[in-house]
C-alpha positions as a Markdown table, in Angstrom:
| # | Residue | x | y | z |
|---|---|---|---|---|
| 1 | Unk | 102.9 | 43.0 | 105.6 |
| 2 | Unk | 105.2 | 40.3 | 104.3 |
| 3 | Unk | 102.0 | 39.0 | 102.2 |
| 4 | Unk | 101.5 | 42.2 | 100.8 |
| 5 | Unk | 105.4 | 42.1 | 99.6 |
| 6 | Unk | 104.8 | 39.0 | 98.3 |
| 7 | Unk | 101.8 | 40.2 | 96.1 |
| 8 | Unk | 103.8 | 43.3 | 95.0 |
| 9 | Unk | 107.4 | 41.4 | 94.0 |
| 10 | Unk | 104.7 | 38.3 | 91.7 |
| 11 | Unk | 103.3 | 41.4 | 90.6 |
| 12 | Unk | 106.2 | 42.4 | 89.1 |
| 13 | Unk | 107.7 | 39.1 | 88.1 |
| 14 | Unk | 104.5 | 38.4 | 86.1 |
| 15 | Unk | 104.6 | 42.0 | 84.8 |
| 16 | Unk | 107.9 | 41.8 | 83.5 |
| 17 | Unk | 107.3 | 37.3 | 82.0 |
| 18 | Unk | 104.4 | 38.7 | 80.4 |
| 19 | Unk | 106.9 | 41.6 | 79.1 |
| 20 | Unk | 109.4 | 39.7 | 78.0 |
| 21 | Unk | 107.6 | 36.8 | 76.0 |
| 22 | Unk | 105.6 | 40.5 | 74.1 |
| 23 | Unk | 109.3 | 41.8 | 73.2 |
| 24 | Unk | 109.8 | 38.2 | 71.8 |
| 25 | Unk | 106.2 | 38.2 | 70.0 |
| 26 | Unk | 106.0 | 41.5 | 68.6 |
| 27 | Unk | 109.5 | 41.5 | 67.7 |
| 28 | Unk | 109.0 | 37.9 | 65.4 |
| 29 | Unk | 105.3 | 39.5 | 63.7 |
| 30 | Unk | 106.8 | 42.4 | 62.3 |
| 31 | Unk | 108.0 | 41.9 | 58.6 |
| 32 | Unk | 111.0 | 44.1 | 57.0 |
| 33 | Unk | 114.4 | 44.8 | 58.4 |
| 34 | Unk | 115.3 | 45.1 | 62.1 |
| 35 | Unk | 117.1 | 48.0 | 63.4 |
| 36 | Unk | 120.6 | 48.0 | 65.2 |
| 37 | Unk | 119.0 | 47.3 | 68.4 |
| 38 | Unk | 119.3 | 43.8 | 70.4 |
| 39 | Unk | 117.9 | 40.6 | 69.0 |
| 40 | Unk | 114.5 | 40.0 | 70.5 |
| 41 | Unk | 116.0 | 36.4 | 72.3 |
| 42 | Unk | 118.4 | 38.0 | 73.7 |
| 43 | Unk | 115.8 | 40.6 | 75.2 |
| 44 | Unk | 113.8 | 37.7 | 76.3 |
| 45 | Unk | 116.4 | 35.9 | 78.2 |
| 46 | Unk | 117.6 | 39.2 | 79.9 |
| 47 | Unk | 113.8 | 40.0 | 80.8 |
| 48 | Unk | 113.2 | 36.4 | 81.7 |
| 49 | Unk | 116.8 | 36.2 | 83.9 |
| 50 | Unk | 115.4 | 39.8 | 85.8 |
| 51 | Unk | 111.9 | 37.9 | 86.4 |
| 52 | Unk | 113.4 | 34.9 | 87.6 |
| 53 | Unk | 115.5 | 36.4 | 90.1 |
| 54 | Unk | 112.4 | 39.0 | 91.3 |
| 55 | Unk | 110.6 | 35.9 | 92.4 |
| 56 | Unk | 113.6 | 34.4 | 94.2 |
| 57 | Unk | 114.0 | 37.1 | 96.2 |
| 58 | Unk | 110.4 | 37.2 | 96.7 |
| 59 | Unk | 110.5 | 34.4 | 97.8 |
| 60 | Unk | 113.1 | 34.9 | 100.4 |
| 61 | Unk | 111.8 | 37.6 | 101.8 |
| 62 | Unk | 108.5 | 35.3 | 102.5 |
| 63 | Unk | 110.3 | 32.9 | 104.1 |
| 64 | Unk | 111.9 | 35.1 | 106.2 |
| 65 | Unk | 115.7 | 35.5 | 105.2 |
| 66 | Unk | 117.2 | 39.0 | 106.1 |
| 67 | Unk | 119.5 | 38.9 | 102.9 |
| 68 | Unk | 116.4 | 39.5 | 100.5 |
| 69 | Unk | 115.7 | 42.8 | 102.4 |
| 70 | Unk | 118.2 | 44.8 | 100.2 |
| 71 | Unk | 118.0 | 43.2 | 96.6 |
| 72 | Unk | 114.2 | 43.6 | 97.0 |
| 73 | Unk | 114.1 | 47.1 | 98.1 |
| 74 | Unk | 116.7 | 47.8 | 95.2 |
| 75 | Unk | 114.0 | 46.3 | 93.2 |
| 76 | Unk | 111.4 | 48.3 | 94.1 |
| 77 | Unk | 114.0 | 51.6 | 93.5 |
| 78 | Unk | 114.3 | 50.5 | 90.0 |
| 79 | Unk | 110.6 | 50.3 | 89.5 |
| 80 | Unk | 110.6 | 53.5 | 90.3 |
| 81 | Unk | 113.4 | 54.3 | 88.2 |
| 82 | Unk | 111.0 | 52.7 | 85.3 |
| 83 | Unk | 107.8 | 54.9 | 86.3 |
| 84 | Unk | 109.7 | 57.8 | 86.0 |
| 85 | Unk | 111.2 | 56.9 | 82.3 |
| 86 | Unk | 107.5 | 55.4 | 81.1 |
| 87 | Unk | 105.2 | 58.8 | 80.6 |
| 88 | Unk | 108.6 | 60.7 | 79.6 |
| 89 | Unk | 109.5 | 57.5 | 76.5 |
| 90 | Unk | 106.0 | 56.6 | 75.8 |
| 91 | Unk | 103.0 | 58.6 | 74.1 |
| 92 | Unk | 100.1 | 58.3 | 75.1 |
| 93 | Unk | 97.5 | 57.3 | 77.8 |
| 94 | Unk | 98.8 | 53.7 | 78.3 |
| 95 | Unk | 102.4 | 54.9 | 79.0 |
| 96 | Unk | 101.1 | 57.3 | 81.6 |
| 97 | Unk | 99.2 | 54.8 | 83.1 |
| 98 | Unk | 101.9 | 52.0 | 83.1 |
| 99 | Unk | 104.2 | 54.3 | 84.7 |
| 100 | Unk | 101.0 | 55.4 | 87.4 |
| 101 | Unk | 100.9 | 51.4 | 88.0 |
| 102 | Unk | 104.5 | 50.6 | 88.5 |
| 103 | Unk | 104.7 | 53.4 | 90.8 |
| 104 | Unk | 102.0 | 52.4 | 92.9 |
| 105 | Unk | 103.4 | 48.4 | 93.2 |
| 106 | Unk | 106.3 | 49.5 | 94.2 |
| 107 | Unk | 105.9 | 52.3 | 96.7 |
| 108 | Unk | 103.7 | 49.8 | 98.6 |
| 109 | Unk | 106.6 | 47.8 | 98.0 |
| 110 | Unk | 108.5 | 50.0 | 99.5 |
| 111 | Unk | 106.3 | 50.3 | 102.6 |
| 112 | Unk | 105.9 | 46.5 | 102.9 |
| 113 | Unk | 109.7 | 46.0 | 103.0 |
| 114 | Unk | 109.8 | 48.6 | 106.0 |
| 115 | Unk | 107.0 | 47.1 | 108.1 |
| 116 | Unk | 107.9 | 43.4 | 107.5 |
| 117 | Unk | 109.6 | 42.2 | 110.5 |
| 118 | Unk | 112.6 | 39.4 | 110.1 |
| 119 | Unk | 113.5 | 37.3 | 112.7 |
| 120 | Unk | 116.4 | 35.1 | 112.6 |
């Protein structure tokens, strides 16, 4: 089971690179005046600082090291926390169906964490 954690948590780290470097690219293409919200770098760092640190305790929790047990499990609550804010923000099949996909990564997750023995 601790492969199949590891395959969710890149999962999301990938998901949420590949995010964060759209926000920066879709925010630069668009011509006219930006809104109040933040500036797309600074949306790309955050993003990029939250992907980092998914992998590290990815990582972790491959090699065995009881402390990632509780960030990544937090992780996977927040994921959660993101499929149920994607169908009710977005509009539209592809919001419904990101939300359907983040949900399903991280409810096995979820059950990875719990079956993944630890020894120390």
């Amino acid at each position: 089971m601790r492969k199949v954690a590891l395959i969710c948590g890149l999962i999301e780290a990938i998901g949420l690179l590949a995010f964060a470097i759209s926000v920066l690219v879709k925010e630069t293409s668009d011509n006219g005046v930006r809104g109040s919200g933040p500036h797309p770098l600074v949306l790309f760092v955050i993003f990029l600082i939250f992907a980092v640190a998914i992998a590290v305790v990815t990582r972790a929790l491959w090699l065995g090291k009881s402390w990632a047990r509780t960030p990544y499990g937090l992780i996977q609550v927040f994921a959660l926390l993101v499929f149920a804010y994607l169908p009710l923000s977005g509009s539209g099949t592809f919001a419904r169906f990101g939300g359907a996909l983040v949900a399903t990564v991280s409810i096995t997750g979820i059950f990875a964490l719990f079956k993944t023995r630890i020894e120390n």
